[in-house]
C-alpha positions in Angstrom: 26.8 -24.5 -22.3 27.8 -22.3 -19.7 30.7 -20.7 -21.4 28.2 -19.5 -24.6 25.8 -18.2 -22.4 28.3 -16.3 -21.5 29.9 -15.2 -24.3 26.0 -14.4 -25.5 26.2 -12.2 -22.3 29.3 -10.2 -23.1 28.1 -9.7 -26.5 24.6 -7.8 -25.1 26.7 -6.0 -22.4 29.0 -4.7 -25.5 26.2 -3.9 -27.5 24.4 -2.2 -24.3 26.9 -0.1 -23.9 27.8 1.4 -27.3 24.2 2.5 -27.1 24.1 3.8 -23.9 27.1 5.7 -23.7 26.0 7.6 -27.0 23.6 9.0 -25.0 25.5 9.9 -21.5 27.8 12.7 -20.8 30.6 10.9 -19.0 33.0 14.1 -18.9 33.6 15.1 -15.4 32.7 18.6 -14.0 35.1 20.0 -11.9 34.6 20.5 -8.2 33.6 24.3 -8.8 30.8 23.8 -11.5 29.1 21.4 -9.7 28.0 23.4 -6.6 28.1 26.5 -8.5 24.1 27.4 -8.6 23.4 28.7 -12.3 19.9 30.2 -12.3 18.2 29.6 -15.2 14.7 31.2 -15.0 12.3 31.4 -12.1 9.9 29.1 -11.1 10.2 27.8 -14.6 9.5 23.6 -15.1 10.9 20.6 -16.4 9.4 17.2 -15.5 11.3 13.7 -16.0 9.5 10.4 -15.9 10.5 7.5 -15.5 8.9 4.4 -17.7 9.1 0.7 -17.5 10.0 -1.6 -20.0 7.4 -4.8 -19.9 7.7 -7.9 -22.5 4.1 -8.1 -23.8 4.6 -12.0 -24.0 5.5 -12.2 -20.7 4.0 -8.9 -19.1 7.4 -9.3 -16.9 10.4 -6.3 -17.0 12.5 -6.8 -20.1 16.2 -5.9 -20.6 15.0 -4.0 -24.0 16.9 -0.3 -23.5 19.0 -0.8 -26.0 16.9 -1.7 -28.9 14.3 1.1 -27.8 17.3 3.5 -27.5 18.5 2.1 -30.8 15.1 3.0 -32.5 14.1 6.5 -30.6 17.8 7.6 -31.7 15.9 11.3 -33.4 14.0 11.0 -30.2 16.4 12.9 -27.9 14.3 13.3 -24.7 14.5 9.2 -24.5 17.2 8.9 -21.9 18.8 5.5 -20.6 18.6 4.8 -16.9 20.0 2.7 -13.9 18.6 -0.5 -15.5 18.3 -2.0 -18.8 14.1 -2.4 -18.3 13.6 1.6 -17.8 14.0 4.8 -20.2 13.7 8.2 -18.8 11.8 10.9 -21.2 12.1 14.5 -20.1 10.6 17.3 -21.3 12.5 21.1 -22.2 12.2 24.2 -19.9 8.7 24.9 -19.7 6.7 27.7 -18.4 3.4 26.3 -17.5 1.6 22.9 -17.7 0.0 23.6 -20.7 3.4 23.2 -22.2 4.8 20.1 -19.7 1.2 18.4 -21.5 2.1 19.4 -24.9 5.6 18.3 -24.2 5.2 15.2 -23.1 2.4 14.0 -25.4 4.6 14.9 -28.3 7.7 12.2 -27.2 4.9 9.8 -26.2 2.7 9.8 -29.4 6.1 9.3 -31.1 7.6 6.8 -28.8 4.7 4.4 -27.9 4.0 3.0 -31.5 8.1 2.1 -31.8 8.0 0.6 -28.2 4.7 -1.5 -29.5 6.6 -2.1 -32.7 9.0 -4.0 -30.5 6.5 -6.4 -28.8 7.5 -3.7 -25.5 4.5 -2.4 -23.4 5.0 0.9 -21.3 3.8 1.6 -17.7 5.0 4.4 -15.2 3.6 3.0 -11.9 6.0 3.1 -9.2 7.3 -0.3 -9.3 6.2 -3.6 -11.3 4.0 -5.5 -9.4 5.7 -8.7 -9.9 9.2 -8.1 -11.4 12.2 -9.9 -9.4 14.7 -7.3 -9.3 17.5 -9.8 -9.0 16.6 -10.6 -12.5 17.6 -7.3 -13.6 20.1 -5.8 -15.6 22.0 -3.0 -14.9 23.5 -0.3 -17.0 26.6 -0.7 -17.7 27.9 2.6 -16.9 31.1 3.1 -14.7 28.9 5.4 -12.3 26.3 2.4 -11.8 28.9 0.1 -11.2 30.6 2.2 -8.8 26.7 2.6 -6.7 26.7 -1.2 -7.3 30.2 -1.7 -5.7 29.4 1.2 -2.6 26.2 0.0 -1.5 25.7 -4.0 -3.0 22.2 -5.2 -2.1 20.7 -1.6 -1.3 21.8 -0.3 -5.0 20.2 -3.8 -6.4 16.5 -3.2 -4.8 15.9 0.1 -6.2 14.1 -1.1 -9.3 11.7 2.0 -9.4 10.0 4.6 -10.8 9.5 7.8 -10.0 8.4 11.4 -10.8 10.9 14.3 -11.2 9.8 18.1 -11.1 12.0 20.7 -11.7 11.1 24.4 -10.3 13.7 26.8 -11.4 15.1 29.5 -8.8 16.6 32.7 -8.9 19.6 31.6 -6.7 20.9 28.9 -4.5 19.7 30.6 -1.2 16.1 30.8 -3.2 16.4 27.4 -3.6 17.0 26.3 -0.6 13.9 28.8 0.8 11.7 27.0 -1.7 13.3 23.4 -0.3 12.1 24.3 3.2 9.0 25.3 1.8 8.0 22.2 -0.2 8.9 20.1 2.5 6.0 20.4 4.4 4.2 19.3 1.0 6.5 16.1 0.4 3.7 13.5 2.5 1.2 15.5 -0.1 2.7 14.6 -2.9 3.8 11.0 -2.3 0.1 10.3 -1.0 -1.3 11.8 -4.7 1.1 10.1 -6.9 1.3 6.5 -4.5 0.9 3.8 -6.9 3.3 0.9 -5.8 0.9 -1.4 -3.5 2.5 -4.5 -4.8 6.2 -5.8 -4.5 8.1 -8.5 -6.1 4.4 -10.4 -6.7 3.2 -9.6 -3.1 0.6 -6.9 -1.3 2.7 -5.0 1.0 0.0 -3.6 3.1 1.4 -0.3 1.7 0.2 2.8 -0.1 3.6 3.3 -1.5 6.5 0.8 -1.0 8.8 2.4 -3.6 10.6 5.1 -0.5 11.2 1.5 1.1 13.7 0.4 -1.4 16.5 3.1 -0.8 15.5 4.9 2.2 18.5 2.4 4.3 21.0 4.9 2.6 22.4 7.9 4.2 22.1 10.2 1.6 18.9 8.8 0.2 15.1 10.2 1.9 14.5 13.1 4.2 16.9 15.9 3.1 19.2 17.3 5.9 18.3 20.9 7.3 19.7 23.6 5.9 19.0 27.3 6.2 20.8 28.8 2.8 23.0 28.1 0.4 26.1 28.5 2.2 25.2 25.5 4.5 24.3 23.7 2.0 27.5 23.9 0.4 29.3 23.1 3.3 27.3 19.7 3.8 28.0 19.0 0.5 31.7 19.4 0.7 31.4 17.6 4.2 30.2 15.0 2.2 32.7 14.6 -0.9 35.6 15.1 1.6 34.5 12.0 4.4 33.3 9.3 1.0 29.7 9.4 1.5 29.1 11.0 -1.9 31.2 11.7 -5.4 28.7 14.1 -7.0 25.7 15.9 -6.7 23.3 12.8 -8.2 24.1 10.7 -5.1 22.0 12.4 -3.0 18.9 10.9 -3.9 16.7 13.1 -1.3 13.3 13.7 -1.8 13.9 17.4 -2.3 17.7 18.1 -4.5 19.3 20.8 -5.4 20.2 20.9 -8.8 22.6 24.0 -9.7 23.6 23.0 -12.9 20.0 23.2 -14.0 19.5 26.1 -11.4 16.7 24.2 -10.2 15.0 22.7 -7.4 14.3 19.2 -7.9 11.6 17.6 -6.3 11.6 13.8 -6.2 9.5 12.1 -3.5 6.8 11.3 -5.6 5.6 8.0 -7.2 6.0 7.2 -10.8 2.4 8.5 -11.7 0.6 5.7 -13.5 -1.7 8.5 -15.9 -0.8 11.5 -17.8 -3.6 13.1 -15.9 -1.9 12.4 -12.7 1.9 14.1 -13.6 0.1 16.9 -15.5 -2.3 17.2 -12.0 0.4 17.1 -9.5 2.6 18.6 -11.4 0.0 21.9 -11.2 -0.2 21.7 -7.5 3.7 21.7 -7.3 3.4 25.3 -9.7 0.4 26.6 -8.0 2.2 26.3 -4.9 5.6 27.8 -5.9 3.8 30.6 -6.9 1.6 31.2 -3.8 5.0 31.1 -1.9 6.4 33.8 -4.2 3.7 36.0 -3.0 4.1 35.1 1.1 8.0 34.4 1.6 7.5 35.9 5.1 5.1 32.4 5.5 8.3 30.4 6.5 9.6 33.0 9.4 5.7 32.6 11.0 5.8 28.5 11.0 7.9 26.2 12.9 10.5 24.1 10.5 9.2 20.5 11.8 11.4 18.6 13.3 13.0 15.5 11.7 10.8 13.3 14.2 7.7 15.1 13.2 8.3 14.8 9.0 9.3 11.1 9.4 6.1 10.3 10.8 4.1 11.7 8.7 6.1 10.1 5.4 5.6 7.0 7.2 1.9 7.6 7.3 1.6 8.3 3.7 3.6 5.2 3.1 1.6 3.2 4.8 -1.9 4.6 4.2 -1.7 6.5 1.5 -4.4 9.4 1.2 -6.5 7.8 4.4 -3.5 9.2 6.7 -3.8 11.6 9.1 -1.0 14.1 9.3 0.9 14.9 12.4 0.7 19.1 12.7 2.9 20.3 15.6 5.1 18.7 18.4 1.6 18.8 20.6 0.3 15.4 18.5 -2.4 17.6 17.1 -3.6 15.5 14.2 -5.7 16.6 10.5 -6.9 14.2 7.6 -4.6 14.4 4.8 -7.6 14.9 2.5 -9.0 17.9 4.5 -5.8 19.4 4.4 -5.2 19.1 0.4 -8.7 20.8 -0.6 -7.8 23.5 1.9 -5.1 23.8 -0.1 -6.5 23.5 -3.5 -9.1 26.0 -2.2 -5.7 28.5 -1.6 -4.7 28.1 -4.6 -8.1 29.0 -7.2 -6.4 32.0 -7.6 -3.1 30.9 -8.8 -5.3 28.1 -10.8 -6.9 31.1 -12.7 -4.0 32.9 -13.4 -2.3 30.0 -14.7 -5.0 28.3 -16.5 -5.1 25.4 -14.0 -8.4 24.7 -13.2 -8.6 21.5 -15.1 -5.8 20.3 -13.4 -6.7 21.1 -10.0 -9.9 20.0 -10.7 -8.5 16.4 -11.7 -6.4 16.6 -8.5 -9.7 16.6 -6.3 -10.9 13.9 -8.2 -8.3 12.0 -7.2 -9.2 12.5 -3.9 -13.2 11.3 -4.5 -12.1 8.3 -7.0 -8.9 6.7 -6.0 -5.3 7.0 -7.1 -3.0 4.3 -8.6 -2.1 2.3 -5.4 -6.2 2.1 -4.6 -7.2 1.4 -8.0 -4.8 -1.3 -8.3 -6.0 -2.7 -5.3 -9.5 -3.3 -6.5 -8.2 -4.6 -9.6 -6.3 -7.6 -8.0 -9.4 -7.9 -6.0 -11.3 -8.0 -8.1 -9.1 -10.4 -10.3 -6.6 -12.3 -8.3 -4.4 -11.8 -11.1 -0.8 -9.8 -11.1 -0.9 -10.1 -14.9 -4.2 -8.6 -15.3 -2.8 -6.1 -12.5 0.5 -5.6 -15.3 -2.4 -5.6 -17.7 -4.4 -2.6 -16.4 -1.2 -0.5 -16.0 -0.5 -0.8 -19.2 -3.8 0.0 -19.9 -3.9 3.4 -18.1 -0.7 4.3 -19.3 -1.9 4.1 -22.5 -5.2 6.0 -22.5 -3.4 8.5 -20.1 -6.4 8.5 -17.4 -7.1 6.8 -14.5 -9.5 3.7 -14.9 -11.7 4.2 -12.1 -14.9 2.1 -13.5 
């Protein structure tokens, strides 16, 4: 019995792989290319998100990449991922939001009907509320295997979701301008997009448990301070040279940058559970690229926070989500998160006009009235008692692309 299961096993791993690999780029870059910053626009967007895979039978995670792969095939912004119960879609180089929305809603109107046709439900929240991840199957990619084999039990947890912007830059020492910038925005953006309460079937007392799951690893987290591109460079080849990485994706910091995309990449934030919520924070993210494009003198007349000071204040949005209150200088001088996003949002109405953002802003306030994803959840299961009806009004959301807040 043993021995056919398996065989039954090797069979899907084979089967997994031809389909996979079809869609993956194994050839190595050299050394050069990959620090090699290639601009590629400025302040330009691409947004990746990250979608889980749930058996509608079951409402649990389901090993079904393969077969959704198989049948997205003309569907090239459906991308494989670290395990077999997540696809990635990603959208081109965009300019504005407008097109990220357009961009996105074309994959999904195509891709939802062939994941229903497939008994396979589709959520983005930041983790399943109930999934065991030891249940999980991995990729079989040599790369995975060779995170698997680095960092064992660390690599296995990190069945999560998240939201990936991309801001491109003129040059590496832009990017790394824009990186110190946007990390005084990082608790921000994790409170807005927070939407994993619930972990492996239990309340964690948290706004946001998915930086939990990988946070243990060096090169995972809090980016290291750097003050241009020639630093940066230097860490990285620190890095290659003492083991700690092999390439550029092993830094999975909440801020990366990307230089074959000529990009910043900024990754702290939740899998948003809505449409509204990527297209809203997404918005904020622009809005505030461009207002630093305007005031690059803004970083010489503020203090870079120390690591103390930024790890406190993640922690705060981990833990309480939009009800945090911020740490603002070395002093312990202290501001309500919300107060300090509608002063923002109030910065921005400019930028909003220009960019024809007001809706999205608008919906980013709301957020702040109504609830996100980890509170809405919350009074769901209260409500209820019930992870599947939790799984349930995930799906739910996902698939009307607004937040549920009645």
């Amino acid at each position: 019995m043993k021995q056919n299961a398996s065989l039954a096993h090797s069979s899907l791993i084979s089967r997994i792989w031809q389909s996979v690999a079809s869609r993956l780029s194994l050839a190595p870059r050299s050394k050069k290319d990959e620090i090699e910053f290639q601009s590629n626009g400025v302040l330009t967007l691409g947004v990746e998100i990250e979608l889980q895979l749930i058996e509608k039978a079951t409402l649990n995670l389901a090993p079904r990449a393969d077969e959704l792969l198989k049948a997205t095939q003309h569907l090239k912004k459906v991308k494989p991922e670290f395990y077999l119960s997540t696809v990635e879609v990603n959208t081109d180089k965009c300019i504005t939001v407008l097109d990220i929305e357009q961009d996105l809603q074309s994959t999904l109107t195509e891709l939802n009907p062939l994941a229903e046709k497939l008994g396979v439900a589709l959520s983005t929240t930041g983790v399943h509320p109930f999934a065991k991840y030891s249940d999980c199957i991995i990729s079989p990619t040599e790369r995975y295997q060779e995170l698997i084999d680095r960092n064992q039990w660390l690599t296995r947890r990190m069945t999560v979701y998240g939201l990936h912007v991309h801001l491109g830059m003129a040059s590496g020492d832009d990017c790394i301008r824009y990186n110190n910038f946007f990390m005084y925005f990082t608790p921000h953006l994790l409170a807005l997009s927070a939407s994993s309460p619930f972990w492996q079937g239990a309340d964690t007392g948290l706004s946001s448990c998915r930086p939990t799951t990988y946070e243990a690893l060096p090169t995972a987290g809090q980016p290291y301070h750097v003050r241009n591109w020639k630093e940066f460079e230097n860490l990285y080849e620190s890095l290659k040279k003492c083991g700690s990485i092999n390439t550029m994706k092993d830094l999975w910091w909440d801020l990366r940058p990307s230089p074959g995309y000529g990009t910043l990449e900024i990754r702290v934030c939740d899998g948003c559970a809505t449409l509204y919520e990527t297209l809203a924070i997404t918005a904020f993210i622009h809005a505030l690229a461009n207002w630093f494009a305007d005031r690059g003198s803004w970083l010489e007349s503020v203090n870079y926070p120390p690591r103390w000071l930024s790890r406190e204040n993640k922690w705060r949005v981990i833990r309480y989500g939009l009800d945090a209150e911020l740490v603002m200088n070395t002093n312990g001088k202290t501001k309500r998160l919300r107060d300090d996003i509608e002063e923002w949002v109030e910065k921005l109405n400019p930028y909003a006009e220009k960019l024809g953002y007001q809706i999205y802003l608008s919906n980013l306030l709301a957020l702040l009235e109504k609830g996100v994803s980890s509170e809405r959840q919350r009074r769901v299961f209260q409500k209820t008692g019930s992870l599947e009806a939790l799984v349930q009004f995930n799906i739910k959301e996902f698939s009307t692309q607004k937040p549920e807040w009645d």
